[in-house]
C-alpha positions as CSV (number, residue, x, y, z in Angstrom):
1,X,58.2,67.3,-13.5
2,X,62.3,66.8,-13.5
3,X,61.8,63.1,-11.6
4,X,59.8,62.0,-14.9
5,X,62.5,61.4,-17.2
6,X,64.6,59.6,-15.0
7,X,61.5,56.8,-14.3
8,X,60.9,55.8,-17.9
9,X,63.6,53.6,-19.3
10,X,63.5,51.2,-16.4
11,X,59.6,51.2,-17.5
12,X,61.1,50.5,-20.9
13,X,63.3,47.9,-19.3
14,X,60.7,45.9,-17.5
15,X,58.3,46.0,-20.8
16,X,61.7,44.2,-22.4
17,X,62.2,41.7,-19.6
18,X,58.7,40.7,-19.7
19,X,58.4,40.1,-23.5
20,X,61.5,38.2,-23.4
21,X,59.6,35.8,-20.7
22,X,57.0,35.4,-22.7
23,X,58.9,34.2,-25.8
24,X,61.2,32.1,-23.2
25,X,57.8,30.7,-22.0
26,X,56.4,29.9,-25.5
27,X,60.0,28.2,-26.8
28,X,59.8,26.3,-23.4
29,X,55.6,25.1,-24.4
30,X,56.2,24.5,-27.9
31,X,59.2,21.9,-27.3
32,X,57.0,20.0,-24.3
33,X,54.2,20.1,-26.7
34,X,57.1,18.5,-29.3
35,X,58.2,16.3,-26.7
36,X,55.0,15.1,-25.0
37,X,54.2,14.2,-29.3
38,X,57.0,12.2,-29.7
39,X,56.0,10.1,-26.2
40,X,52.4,10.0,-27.6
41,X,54.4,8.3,-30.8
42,X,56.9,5.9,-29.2
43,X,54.0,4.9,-26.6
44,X,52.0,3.7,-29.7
45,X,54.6,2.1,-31.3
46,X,55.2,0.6,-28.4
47,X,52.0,-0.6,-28.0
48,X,51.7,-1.7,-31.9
49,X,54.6,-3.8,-31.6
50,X,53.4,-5.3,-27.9
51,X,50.2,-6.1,-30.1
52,X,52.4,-8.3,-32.4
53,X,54.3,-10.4,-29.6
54,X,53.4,-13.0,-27.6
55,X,52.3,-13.3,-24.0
56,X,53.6,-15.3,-21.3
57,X,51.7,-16.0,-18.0
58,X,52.8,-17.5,-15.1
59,X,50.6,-18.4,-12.2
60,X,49.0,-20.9,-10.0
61,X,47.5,-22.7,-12.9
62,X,50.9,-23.3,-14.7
63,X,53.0,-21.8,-17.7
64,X,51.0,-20.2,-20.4
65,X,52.6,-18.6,-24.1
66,X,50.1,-17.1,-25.7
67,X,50.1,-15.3,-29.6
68,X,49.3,-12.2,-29.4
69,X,46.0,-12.7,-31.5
70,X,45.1,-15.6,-28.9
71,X,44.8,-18.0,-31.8
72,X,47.9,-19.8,-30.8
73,X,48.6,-21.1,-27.1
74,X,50.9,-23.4,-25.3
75,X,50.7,-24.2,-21.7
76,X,52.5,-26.6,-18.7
77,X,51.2,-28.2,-16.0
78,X,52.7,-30.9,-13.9
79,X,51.3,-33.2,-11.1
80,X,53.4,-35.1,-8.8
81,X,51.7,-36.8,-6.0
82,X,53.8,-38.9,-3.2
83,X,51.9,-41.5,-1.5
84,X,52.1,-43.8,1.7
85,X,50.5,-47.1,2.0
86,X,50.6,-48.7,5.5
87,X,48.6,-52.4,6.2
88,X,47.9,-53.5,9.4
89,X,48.2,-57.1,7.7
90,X,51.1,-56.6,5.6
91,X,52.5,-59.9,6.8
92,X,49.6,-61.3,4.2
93,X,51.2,-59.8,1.5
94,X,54.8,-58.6,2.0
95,X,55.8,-55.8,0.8
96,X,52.5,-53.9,0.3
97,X,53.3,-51.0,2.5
98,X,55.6,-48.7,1.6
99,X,56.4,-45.2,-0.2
100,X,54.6,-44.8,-3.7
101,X,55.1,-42.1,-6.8
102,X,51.6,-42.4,-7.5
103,X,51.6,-40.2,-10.2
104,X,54.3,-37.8,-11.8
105,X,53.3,-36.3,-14.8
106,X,54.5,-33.2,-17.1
107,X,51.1,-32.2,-18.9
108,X,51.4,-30.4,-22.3
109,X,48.3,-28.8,-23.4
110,X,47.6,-25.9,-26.2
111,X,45.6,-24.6,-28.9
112,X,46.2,-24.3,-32.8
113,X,44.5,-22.0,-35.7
114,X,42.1,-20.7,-32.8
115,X,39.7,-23.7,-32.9
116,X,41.8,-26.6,-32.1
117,X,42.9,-27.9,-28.6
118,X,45.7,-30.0,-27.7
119,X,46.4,-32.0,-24.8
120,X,49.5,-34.4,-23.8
121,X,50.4,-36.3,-20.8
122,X,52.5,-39.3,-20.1
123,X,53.0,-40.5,-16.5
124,X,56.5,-41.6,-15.0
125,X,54.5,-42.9,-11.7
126,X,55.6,-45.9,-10.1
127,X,52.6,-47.2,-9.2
128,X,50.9,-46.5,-12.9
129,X,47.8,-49.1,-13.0
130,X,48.9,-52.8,-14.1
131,X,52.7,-52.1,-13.0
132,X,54.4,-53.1,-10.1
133,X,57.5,-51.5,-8.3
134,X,59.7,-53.7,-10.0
135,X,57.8,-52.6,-13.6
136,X,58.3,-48.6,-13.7
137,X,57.1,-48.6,-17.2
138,X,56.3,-44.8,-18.0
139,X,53.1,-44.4,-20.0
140,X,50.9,-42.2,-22.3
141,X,48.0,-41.2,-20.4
142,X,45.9,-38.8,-22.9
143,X,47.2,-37.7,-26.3
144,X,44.5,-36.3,-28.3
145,X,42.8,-33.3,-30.0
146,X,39.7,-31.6,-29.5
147,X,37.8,-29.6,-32.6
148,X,35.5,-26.3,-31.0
149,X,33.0,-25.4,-33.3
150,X,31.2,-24.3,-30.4
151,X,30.2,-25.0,-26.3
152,X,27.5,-27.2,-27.7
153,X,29.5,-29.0,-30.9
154,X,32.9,-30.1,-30.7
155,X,34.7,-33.6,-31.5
156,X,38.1,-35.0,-30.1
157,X,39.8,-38.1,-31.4
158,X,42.9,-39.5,-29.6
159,X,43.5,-41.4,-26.5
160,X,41.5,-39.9,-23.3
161,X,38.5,-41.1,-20.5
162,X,36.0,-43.0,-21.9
163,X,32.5,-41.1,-21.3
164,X,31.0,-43.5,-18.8
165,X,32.2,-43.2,-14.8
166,X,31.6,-40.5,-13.1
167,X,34.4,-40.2,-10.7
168,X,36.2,-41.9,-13.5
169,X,35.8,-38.4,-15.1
170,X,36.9,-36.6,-11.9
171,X,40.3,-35.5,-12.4
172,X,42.9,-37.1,-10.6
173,X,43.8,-33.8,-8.9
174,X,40.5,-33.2,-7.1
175,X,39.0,-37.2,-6.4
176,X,38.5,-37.5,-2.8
177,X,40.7,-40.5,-1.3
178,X,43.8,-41.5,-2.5
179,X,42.1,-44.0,-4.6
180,X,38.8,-44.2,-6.4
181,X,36.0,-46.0,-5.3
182,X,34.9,-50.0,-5.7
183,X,32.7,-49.1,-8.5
184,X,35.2,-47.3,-10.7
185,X,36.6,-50.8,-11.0
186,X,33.7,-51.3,-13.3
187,X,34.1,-48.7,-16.0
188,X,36.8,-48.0,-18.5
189,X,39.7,-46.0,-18.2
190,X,41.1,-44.1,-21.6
191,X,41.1,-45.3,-24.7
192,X,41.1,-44.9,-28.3
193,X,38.2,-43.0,-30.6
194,X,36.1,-40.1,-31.6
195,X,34.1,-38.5,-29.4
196,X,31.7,-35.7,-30.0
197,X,30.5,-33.9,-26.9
198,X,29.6,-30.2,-25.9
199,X,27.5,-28.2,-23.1
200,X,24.0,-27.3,-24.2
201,X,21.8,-24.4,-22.6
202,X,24.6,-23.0,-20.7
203,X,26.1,-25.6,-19.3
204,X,22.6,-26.8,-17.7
205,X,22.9,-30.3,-20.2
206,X,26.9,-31.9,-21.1
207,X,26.6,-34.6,-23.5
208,X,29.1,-37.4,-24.9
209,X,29.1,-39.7,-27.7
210,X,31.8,-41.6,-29.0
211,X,33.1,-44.3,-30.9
212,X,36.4,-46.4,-29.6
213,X,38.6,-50.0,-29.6
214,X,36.9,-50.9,-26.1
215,X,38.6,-51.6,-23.1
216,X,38.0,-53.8,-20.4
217,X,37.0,-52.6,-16.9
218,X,39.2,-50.2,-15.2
219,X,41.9,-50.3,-18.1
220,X,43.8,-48.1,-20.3
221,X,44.2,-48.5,-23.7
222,X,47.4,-49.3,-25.3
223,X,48.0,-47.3,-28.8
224,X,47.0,-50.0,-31.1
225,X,43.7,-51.8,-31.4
226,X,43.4,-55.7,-30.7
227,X,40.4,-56.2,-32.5
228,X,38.5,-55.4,-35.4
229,X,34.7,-54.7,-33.8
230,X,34.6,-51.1,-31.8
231,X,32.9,-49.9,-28.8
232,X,30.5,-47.1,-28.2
233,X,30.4,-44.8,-25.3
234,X,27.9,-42.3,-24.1
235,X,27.1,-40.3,-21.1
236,X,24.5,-37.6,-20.3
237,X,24.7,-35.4,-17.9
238,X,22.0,-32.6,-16.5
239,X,21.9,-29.9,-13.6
240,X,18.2,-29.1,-13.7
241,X,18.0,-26.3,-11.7
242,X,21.3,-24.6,-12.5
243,X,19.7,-21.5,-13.5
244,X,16.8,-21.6,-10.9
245,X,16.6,-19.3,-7.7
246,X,17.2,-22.0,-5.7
247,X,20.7,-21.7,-4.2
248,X,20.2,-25.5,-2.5
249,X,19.6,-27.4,-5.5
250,X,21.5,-25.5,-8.1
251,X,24.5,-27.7,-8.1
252,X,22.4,-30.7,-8.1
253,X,23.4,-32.9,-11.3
254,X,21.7,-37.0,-12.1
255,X,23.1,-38.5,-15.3
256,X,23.8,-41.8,-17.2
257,X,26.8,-43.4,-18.7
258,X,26.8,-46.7,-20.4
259,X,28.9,-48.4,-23.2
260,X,28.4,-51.3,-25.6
261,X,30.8,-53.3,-27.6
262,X,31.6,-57.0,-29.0
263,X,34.8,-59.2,-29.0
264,X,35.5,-60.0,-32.7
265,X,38.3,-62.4,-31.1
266,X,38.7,-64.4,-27.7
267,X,41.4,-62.6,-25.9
268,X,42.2,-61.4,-22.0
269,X,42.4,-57.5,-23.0
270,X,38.5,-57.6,-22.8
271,X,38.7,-58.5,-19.2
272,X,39.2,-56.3,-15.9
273,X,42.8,-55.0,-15.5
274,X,45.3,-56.9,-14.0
275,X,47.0,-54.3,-11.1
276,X,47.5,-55.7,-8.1
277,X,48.6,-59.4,-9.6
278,X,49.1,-61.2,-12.5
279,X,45.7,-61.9,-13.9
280,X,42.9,-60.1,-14.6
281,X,40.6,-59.1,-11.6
282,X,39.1,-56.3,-9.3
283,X,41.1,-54.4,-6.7
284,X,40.3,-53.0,-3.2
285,X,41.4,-49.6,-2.2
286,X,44.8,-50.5,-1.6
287,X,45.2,-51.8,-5.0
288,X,45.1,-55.4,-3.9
289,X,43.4,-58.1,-5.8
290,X,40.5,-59.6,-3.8
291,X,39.1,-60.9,-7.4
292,X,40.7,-62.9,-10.4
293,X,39.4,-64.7,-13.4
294,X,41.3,-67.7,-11.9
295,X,39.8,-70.9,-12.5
296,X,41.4,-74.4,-11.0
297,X,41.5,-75.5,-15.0
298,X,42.4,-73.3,-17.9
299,X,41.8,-69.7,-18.4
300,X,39.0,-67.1,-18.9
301,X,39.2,-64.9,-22.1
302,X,36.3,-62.1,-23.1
303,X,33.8,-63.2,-25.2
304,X,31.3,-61.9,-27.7
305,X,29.4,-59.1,-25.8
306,X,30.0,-56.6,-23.2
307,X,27.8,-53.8,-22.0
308,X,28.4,-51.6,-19.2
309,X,25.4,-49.0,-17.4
310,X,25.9,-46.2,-15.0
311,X,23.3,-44.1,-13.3
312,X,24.9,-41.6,-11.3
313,X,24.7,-38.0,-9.4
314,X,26.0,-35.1,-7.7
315,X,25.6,-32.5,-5.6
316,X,27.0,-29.7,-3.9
317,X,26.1,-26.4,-1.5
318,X,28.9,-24.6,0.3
319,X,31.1,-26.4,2.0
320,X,28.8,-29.5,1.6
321,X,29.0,-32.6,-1.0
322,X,27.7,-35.5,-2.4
323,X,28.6,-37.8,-5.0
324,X,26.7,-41.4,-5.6
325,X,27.3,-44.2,-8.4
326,X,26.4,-47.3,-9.5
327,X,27.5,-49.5,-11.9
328,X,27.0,-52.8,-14.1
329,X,29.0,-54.5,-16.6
330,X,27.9,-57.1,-18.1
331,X,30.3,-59.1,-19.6
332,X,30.6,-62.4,-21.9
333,X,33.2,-64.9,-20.8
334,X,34.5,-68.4,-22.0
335,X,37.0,-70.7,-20.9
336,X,39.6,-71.9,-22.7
337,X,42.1,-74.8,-22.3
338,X,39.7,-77.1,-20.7
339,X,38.6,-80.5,-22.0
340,X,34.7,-78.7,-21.7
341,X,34.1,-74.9,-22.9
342,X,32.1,-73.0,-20.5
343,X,30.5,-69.3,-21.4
344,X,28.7,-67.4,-19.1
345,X,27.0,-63.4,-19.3
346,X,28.6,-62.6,-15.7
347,X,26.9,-59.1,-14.2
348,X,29.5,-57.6,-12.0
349,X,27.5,-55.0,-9.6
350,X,29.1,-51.8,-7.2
351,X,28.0,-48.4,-5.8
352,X,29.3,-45.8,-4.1
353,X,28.0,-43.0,-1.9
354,X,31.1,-40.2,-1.2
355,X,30.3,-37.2,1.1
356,X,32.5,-34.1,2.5
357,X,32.8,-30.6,4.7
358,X,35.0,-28.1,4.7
359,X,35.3,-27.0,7.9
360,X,37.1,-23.8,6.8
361,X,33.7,-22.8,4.8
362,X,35.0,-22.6,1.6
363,X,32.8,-23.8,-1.2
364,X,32.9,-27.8,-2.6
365,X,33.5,-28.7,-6.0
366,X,33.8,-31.1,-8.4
367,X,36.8,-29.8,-9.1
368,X,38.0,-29.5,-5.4
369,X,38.5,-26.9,-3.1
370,X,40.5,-23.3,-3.4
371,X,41.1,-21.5,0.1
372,X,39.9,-18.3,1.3
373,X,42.9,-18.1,3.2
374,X,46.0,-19.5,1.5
375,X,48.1,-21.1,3.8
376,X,50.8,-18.5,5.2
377,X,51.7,-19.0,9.0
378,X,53.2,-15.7,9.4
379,X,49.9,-14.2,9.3
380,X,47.9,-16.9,10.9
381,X,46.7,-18.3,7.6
382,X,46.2,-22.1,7.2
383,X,44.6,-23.2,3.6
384,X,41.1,-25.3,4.2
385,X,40.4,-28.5,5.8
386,X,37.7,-31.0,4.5
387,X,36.8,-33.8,6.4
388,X,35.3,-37.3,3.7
389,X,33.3,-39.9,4.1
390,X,32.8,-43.0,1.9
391,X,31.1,-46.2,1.3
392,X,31.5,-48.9,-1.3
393,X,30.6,-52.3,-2.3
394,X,31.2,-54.8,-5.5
395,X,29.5,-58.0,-6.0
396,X,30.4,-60.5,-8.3
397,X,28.1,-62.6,-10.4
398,X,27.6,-65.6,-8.4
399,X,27.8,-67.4,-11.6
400,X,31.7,-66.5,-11.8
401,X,32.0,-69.4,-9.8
402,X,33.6,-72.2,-10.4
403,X,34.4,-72.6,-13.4
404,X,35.7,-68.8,-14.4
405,X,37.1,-68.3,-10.8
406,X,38.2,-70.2,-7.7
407,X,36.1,-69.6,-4.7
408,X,38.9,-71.0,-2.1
409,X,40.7,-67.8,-3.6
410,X,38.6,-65.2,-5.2
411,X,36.5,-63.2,-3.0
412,X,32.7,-62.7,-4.4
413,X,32.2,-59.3,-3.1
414,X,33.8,-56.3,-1.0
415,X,32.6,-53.6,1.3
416,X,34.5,-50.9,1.8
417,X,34.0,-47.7,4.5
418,X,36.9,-44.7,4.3
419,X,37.5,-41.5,6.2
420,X,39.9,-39.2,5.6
421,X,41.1,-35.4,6.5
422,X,42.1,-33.3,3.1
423,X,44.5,-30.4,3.7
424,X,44.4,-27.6,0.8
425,X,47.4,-24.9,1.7
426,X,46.7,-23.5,-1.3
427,X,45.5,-23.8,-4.9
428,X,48.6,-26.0,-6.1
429,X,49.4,-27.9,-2.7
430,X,47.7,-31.0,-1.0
431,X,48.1,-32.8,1.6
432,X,45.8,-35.8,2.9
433,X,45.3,-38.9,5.3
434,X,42.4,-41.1,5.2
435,X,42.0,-45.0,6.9
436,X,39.7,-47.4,4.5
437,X,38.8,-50.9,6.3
438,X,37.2,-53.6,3.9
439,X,35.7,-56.9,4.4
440,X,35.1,-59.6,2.1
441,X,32.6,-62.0,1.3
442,X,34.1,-65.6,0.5
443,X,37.2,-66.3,-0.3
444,X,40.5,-67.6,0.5
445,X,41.6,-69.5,3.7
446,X,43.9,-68.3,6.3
447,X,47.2,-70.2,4.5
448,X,46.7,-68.3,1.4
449,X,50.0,-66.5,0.3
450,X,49.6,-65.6,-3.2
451,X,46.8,-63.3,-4.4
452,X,43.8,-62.9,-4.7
453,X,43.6,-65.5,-1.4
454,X,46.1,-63.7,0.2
455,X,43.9,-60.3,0.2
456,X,40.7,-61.9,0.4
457,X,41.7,-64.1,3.3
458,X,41.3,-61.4,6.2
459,X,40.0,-57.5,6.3
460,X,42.1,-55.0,4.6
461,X,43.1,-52.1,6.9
462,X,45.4,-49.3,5.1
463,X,46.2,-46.0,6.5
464,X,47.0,-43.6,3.7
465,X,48.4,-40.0,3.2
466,X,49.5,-38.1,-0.3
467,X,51.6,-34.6,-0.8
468,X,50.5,-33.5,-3.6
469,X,52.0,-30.7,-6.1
470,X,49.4,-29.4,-9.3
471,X,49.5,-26.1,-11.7
């Protein structure tokens, strides 16, 4: 009993030293609880004011500011594509080989009040259709704006690709050779109009319909119109079995594009483009004249009527495609300048059959290729390869001759067969090579030296190759 007194203040003691842990540990919870409240609160008023500023993206498809309730965007894109053309023949016409800015274009593109798309591009190529190296002239490619009600409504006024050509529509990021086929001589390039187009049933049905100034085959639009009668476009296009089971035939797309329009005036504007010479005519893949509304008296102006038809078709399954067109465009034509006026309807024929494989087994598109494996050589990586086919031919209206074009010089139809190799390292770089050989029927004579003789003259070998940068 004497040890007993001695053992209970450092009981006392330890009861002290634990209460004062306790209120240590409560002080301690209270101000995490305080703190981890005022993260809660700076975290969502961080997050409030992140809801009220805009986003920026940057990524393989290009520069993107976007507000943040997405109603306002603003994006840039940029191709720039460096060709080479070599000709075996280039004695024929000197100066045809050579290193080419195709195309080098800053592309603008956006959307206003939610509903309202945006889209500019000029192009400070070189080798722009209807220039020449010695005629850089830089040029407005598409400049228009595009109303979405909805997929299946929406209308877009401005300058942009006429709804008729289907590998006119292809982008030029994604066509196959360097240069579009014979028959895309045949259809117009951009112009000027409305347009009201959408994608009905999910995309199985696109539609376009649209008003415009009217162009002649294969040319753009400049930013006035020439005459006072319009143009109208259409196209309709269907992939039947896009929601099917049937994994072969799902990409499988038929569809028909056609436009119809009259001359209020005589005037050369109605007529094909001029690239690859002086006066209006049709080029080969090399952008060399083999055609010109070049008669040995006078000259050749559009007339009255001209209507344009173009059945065409698609299709694609893994690494395989296909892609076939044909065209006609019919057009009215006079003479002027000539003691006798002479007016014909001319029907100008092509078509085109385009196939590929990737041999890396990626899938094919319409809109090209993206690789599995981007290319990367530090870890064995090398993008996709795709090896292209092609055929072509264009016939003109035997009735073109004489009196609208010179026979001794103008060639009344071309066949054209192209292979190539496309190289995608990854979604933004390109690289190709492709040979095209073309053969003429008629023509000029051996001692030609201006075109179209020149070109028509002989068989038009060109061994072509494009690095190309897009995002």
């Amino acid at each position: 009993m004497l040890g007993v007194p001695t053992t209970l203040p450092a009981l006392a003691s330890d009861e002290d030293d634990i209460a004062a842990l306790k209120a240590q540990v409560q002080e301690l919870d209270q101000k995490i609880r305080i703190l981890e409240r005022q993260h809660e609160l700076e975290d969502q008023a961080a997050t409030e004011k992140n809801a009220t500023l805009p986003q920026v993206t940057v990524g393989e498809n290009g520069f993107t500011m976007t507000s943040a309730n997405t109603n306002y965007s603003l994006s840039i894109h940029g191709v720039l594509q460096m060709d080479t053309r070599t000709f075996e023949n280039d004695d024929h016409v000197p100066g045809s080989s050579g290193f080419i800015l195709r195309r080098a274009r800053p592309i603008i593109s956006g959307t206003v009040a939610r509903d309202f798309d945006f889209m500019f591009v000029p192009d400070f190529g070189n080798a722009a259709p209807g220039a020449t190296s010695a005629t850089p002239t830089p040029t407005i490619y598409d400049a228009y704006m595009n109303y979405r009600y909805s997929p299946e409504l929406q209308l877009e006024a401005g300058k942009f690709k006429a709804p008729v050509g289907l590998e006119q529509l292809q982008s030029d990021v994604n066509i196959t050779f360097n240069e579009r086929s014979l028959v895309t001589d045949l259809v117009p390039n951009r112009d000027l109009g409305f347009m009201l187009h959408g994608d009905v049933m999910g995309g199985m049905v696109s539609y376009a319909a649209g008003v415009f100034n009217g162009v002649g085959d294969a040319r753009n639009t400049s930013n006035y119109s020439f005459q006072d009668n319009r143009e109208f476009d259409g196209r309709l296009f269907v992939l039947p079995f896009k929601k099917t089971d049937i994994p072969a035939l799902q990409k499988l797309g038929v569809g028909l594009g056609g436009s119809w329009g009259q001359s209020s005036i005589t005037n050369t504007l109605g007529l094909p483009n001029t690239t690859g010479g002086s006066l209006p005519g049709y080029t080969t893949d090399g952008q060399q004249q083999f055609f010109a509304y070049n008669p040995a008296v006078g000259s050749v102006v559009a007339d009255d009527t001209h209507w344009r038809l173009s059945p065409q078709g698609t299709w694609y399954y893994g690494p395989a495609s296909l892609m076939g067109e044909y065209a006609i465009s019919d057009q009215d034509v006079k003479t002027v300048g000539t003691p006798r006026t002479h007016s014909a309807s001319l029907d100008n024929t092509a078509w085109e059959i385009t196939g590929g494989w990737v041999l890396t087994g990626e899938d094919a598109s319409f809109n090209g290729v993206t690789p599995k494996h981007p290319f990367d050589p530090r870890n064995g990586q090398w993008g996709a390869f795709q090896v292209v086919g092609r055929f072509a031919e264009l016939n003109i209206d035997q009735a073109a001759f004489p009196y609208f074009s010179n026979p001794n010089s103008s060639a009344s139809g071309a066949q054209a067969w192209a292979a190539g190799l496309n190289w995608y390292l990854n979604k933004n770089i390109r690289a190709d090579a492709s040979f095209s050989h073309t053969t003429f029927t008629g023509g000029g004579s051996s001692s030609a030296t201006t075109v179209p003789g020149s070109v028509s003259s002989h068989p038009e070998d060109v061994f072509f190759t494009r690095l190309q940068l897009s995002f």
